[in-house]
N, CA, C and O atoms as a Tinker XYZ file with bonds, in Angstrom:
   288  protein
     1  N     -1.443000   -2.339000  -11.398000    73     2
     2  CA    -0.804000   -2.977000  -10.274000    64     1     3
     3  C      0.602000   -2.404000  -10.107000    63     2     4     5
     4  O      1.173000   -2.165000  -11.171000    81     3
     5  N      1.542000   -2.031000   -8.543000    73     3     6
     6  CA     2.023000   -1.763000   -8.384000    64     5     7
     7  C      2.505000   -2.618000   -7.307000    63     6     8     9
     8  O      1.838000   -3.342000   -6.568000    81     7
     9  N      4.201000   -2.360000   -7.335000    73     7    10
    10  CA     5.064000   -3.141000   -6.151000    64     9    11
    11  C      5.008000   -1.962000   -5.255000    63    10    12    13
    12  O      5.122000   -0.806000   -5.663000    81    11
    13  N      4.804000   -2.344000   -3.854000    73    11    14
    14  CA     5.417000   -1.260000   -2.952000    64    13    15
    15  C      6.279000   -2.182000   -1.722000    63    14    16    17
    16  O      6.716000   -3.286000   -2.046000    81    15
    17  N      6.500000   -1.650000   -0.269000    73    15    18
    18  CA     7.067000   -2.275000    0.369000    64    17    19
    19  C      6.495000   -1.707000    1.235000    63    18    20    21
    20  O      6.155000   -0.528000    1.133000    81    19
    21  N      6.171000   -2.777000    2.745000    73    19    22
    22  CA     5.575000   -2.443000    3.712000    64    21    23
    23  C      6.975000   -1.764000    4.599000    63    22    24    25
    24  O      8.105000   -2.240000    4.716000    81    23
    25  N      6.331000   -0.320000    5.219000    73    23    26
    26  CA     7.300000    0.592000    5.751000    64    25    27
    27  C      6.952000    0.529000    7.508000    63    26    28    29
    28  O      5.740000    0.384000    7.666000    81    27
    29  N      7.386000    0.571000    8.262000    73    27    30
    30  CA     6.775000    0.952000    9.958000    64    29    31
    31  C      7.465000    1.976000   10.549000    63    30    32    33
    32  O      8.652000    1.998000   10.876000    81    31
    33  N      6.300000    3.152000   10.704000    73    31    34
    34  CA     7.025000    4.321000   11.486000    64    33    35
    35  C      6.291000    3.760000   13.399000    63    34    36    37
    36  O      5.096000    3.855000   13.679000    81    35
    37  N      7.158000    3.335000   14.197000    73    35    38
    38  CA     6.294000    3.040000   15.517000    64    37    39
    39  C      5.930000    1.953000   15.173000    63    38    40    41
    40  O      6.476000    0.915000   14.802000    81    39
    41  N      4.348000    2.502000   15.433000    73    39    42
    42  CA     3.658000    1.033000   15.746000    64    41    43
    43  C      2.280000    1.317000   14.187000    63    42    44    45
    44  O      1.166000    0.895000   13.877000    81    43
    45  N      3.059000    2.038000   13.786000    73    43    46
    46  CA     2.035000    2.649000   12.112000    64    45    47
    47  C      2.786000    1.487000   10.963000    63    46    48    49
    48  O      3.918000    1.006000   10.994000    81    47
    49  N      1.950000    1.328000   10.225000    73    47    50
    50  CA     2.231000    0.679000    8.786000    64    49    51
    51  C      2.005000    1.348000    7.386000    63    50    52    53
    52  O      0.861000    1.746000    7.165000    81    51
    53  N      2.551000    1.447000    6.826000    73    51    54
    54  CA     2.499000    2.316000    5.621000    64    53    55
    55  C      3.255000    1.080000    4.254000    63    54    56    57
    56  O      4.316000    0.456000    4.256000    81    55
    57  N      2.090000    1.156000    3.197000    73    55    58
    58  CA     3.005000    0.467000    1.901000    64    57    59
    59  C      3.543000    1.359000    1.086000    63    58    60    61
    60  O      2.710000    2.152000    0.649000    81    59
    61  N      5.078000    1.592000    0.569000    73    59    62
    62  CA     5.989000    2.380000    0.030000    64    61    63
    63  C      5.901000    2.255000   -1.428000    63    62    64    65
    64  O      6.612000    1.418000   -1.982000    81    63
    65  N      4.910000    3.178000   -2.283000    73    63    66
    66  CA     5.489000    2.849000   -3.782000    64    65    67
    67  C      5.815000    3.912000   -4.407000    63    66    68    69
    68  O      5.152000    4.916000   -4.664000    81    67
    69  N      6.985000    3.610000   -4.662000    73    67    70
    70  CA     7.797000    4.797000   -5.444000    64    69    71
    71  C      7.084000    4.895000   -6.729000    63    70    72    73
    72  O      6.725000    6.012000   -7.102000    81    71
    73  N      6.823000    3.800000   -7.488000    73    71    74
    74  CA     6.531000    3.932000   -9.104000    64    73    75
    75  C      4.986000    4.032000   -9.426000    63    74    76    77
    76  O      4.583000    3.314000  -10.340000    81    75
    77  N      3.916000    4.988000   -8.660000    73    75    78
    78  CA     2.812000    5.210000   -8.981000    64    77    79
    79  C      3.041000    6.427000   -9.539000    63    78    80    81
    80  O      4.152000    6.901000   -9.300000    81    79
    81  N      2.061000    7.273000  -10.438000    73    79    82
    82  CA     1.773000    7.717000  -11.113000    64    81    83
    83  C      1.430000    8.854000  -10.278000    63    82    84    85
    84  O      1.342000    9.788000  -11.074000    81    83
    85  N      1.191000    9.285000   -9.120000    73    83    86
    86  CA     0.441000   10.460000   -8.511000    64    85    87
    87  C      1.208000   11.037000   -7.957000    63    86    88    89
    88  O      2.399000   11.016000   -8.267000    81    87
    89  N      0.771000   11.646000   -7.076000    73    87    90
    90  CA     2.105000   12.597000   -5.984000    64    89    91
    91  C      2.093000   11.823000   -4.772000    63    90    92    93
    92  O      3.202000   11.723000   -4.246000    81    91
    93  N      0.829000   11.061000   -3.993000    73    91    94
    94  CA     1.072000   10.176000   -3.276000    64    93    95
    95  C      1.709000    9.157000   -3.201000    63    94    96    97
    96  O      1.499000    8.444000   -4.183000    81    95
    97  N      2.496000    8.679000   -2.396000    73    95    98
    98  CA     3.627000    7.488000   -2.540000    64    97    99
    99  C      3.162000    6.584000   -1.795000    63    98   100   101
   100  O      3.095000    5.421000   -2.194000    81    99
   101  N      2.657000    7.049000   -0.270000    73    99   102
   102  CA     2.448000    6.211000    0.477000    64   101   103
   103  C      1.075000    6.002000    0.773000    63   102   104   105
   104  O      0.217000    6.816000    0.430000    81   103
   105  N      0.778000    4.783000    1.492000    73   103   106
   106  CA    -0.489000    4.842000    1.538000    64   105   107
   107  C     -0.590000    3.339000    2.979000    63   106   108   109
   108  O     -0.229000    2.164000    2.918000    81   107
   109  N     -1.360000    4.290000    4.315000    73   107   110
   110  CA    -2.007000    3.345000    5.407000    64   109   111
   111  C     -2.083000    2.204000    5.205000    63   110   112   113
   112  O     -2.347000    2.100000    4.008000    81   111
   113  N     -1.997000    1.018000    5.748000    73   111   114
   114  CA    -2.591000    0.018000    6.109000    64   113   115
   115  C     -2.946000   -0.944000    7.441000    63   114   116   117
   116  O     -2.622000   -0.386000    8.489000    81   115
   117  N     -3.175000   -1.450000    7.508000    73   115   118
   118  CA    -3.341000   -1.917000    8.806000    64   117   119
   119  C     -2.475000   -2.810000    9.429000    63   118   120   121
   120  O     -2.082000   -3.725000    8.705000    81   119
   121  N     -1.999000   -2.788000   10.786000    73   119   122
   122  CA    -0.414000   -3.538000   11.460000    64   121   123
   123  C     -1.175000   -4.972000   11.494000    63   122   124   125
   124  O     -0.448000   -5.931000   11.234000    81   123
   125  N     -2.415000   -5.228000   11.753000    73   123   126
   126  CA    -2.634000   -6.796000   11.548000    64   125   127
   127  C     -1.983000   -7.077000   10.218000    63   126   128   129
   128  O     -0.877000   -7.550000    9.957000    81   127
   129  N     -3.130000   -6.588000    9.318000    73   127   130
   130  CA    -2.737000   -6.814000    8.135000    64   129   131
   131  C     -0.813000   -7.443000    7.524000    63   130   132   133
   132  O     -0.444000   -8.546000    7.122000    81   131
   133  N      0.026000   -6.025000    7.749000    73   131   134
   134  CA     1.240000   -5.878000    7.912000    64   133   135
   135  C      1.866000   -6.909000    8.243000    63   134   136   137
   136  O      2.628000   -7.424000    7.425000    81   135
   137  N      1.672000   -7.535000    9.698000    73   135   138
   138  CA     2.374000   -8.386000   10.471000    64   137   139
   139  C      2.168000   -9.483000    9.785000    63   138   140   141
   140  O      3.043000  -10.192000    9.291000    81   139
   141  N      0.435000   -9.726000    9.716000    73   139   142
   142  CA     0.354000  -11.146000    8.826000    64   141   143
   143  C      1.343000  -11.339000    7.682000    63   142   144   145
   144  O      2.090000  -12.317000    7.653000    81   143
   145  N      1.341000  -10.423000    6.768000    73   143   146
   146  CA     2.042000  -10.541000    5.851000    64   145   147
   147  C      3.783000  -11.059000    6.239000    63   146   148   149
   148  O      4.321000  -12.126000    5.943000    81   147
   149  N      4.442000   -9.725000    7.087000    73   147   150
   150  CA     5.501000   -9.881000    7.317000    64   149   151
   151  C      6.125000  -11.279000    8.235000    63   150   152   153
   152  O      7.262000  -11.750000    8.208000    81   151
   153  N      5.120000  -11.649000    8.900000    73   151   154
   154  CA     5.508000  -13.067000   10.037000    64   153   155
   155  C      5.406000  -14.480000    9.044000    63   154   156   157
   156  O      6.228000  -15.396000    9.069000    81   155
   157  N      4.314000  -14.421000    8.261000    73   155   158
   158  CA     3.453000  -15.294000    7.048000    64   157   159
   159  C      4.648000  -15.933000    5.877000    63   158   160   161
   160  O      4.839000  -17.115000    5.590000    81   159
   161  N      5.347000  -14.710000    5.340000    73   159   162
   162  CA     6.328000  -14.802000    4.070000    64   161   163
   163  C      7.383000  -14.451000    4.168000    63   162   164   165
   164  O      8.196000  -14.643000    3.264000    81   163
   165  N      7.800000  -13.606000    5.702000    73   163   166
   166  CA     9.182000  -12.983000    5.430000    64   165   167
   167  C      9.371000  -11.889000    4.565000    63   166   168   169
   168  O     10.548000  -11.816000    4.212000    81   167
   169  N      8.697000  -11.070000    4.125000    73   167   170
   170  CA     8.856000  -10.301000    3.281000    64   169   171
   171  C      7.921000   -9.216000    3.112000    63   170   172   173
   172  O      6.734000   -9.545000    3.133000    81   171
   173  N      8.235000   -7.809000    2.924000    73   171   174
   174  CA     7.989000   -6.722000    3.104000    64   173   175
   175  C      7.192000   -6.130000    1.558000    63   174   176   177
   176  O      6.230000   -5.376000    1.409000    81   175
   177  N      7.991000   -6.778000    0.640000    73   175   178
   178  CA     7.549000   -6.399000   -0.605000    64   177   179
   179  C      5.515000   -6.489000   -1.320000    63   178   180   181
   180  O      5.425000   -7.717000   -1.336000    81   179
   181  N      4.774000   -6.224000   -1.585000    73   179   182
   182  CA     3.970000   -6.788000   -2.117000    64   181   183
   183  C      3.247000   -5.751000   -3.243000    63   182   184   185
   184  O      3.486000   -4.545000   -3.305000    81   183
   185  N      2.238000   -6.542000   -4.185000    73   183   186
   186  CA     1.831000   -6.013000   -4.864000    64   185   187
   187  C      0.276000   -5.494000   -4.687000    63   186   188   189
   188  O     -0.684000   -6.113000   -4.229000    81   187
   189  N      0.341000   -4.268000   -5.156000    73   187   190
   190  CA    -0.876000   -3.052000   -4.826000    64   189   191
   191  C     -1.879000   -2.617000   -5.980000    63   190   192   193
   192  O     -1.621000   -2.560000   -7.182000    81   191
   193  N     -2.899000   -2.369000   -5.443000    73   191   194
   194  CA    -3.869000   -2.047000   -6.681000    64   193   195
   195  C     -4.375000   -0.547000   -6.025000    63   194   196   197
   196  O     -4.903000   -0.397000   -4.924000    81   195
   197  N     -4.068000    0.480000   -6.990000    73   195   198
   198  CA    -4.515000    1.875000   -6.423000    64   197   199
   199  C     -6.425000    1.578000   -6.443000    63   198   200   201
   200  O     -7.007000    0.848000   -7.246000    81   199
   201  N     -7.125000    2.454000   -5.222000    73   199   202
   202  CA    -8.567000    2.315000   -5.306000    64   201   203
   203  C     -8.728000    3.922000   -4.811000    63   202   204   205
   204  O     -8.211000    4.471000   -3.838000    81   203
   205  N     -9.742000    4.539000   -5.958000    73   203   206
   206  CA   -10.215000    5.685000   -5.403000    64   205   207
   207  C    -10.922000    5.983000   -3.905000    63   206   208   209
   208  O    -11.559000    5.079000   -3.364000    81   207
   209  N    -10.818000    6.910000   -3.452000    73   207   210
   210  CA   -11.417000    6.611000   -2.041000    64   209   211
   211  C    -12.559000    7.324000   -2.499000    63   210   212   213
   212  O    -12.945000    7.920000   -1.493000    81   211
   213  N    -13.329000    7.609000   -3.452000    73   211   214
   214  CA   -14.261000    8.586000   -3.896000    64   213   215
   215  C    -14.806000    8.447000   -5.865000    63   214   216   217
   216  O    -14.049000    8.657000   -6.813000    81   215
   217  N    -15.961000    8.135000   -5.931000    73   215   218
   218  CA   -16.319000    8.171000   -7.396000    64   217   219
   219  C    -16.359000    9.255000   -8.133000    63   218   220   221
   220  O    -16.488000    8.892000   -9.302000    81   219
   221  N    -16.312000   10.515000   -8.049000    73   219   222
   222  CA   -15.852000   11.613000   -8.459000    64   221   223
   223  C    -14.592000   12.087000   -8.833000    63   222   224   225
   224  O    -13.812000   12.669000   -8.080000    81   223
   225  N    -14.414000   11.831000   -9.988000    73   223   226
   226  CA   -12.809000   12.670000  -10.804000    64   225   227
   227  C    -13.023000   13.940000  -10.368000    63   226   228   229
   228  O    -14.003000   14.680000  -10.452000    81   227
   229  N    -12.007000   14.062000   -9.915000    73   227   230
   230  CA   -11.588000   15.316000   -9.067000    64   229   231
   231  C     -9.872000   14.892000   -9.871000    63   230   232   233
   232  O     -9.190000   13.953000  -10.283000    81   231
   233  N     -9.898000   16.698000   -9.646000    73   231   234
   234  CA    -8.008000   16.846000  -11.042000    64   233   235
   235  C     -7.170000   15.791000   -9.825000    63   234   236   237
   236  O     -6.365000   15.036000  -10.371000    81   235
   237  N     -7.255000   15.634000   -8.196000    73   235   238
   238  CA    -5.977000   14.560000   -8.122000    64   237   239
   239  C     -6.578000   14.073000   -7.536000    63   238   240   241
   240  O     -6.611000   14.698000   -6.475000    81   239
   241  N     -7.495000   12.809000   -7.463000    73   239   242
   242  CA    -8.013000   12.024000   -6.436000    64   241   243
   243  C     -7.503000   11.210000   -5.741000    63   242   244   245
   244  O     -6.621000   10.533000   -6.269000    81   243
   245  N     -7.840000   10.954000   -4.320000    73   243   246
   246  CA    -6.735000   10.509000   -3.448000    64   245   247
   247  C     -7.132000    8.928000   -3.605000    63   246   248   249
   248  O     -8.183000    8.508000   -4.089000    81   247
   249  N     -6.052000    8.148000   -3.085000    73   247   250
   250  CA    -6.412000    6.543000   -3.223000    64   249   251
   251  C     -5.694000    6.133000   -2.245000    63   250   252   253
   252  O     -4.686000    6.583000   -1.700000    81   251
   253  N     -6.601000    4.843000   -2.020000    73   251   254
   254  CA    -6.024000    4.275000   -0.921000    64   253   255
   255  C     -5.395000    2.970000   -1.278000    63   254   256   257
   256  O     -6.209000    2.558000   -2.104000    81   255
   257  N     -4.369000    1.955000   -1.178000    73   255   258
   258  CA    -3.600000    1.115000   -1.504000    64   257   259
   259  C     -4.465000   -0.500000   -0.992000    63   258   260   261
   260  O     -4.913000   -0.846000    0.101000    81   259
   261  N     -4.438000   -0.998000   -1.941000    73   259   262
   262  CA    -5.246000   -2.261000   -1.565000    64   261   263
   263  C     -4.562000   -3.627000   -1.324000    63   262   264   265
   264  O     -5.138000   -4.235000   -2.227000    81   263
   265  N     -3.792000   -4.505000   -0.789000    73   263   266
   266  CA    -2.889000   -5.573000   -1.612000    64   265   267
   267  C     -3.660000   -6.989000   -1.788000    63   266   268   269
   268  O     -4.050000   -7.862000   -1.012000    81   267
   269  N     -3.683000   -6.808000   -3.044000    73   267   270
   270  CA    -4.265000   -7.916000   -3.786000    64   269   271
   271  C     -3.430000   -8.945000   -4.403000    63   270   272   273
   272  O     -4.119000   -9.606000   -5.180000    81   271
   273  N     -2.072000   -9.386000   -4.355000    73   271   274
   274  CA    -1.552000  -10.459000   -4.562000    64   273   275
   275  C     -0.170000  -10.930000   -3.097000    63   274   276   277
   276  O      0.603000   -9.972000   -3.110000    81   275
   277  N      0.076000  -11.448000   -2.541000    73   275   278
   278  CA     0.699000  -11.740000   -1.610000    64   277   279
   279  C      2.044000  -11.346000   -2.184000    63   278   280   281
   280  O      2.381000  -11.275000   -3.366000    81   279
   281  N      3.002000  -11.013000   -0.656000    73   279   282
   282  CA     4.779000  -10.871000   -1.264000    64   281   283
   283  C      4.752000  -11.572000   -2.257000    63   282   284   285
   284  O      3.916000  -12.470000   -2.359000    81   283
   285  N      5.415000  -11.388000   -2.953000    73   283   286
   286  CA     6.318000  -11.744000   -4.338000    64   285   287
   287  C      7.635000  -12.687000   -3.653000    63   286   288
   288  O      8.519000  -13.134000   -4.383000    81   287
């Protein structure tokens, strides 16, 4: 599990985590999603669970960001 922070370029949503382990930082999500969160708690922060987008170890497999516990 990882903290990231919900980012908005436009009308795009992206969760920001600096402290994962890969070369990817950021990772899509959806502006419903986003808004719920952000209108819901006030808060941008939440916690992330990396998910392979693929069952095959491959040397850097890409993942997509899941949030499984509400802002903090």
């Amino acid at each position: 599990m990882y903290i990231g922070e919900i980012v908005n370029i436009g009308n795009s949503y992206f969760v920001y985590v600096p402290s994962v382990p890969v070369k990817q930082k950021v990772y899509n999500i959806s502006s419903i999603q986003a808004m719920n969160i952000i209108d819901k708690y006030d808060s941008r922060i939440v916690e992330i669970e990396l998910i392979p987008t693929h069952e095959e170890l491959d040397e850097q497999p890409e993942y997509i960001a899941q949030i499984i516990i509400n802002p903090l």
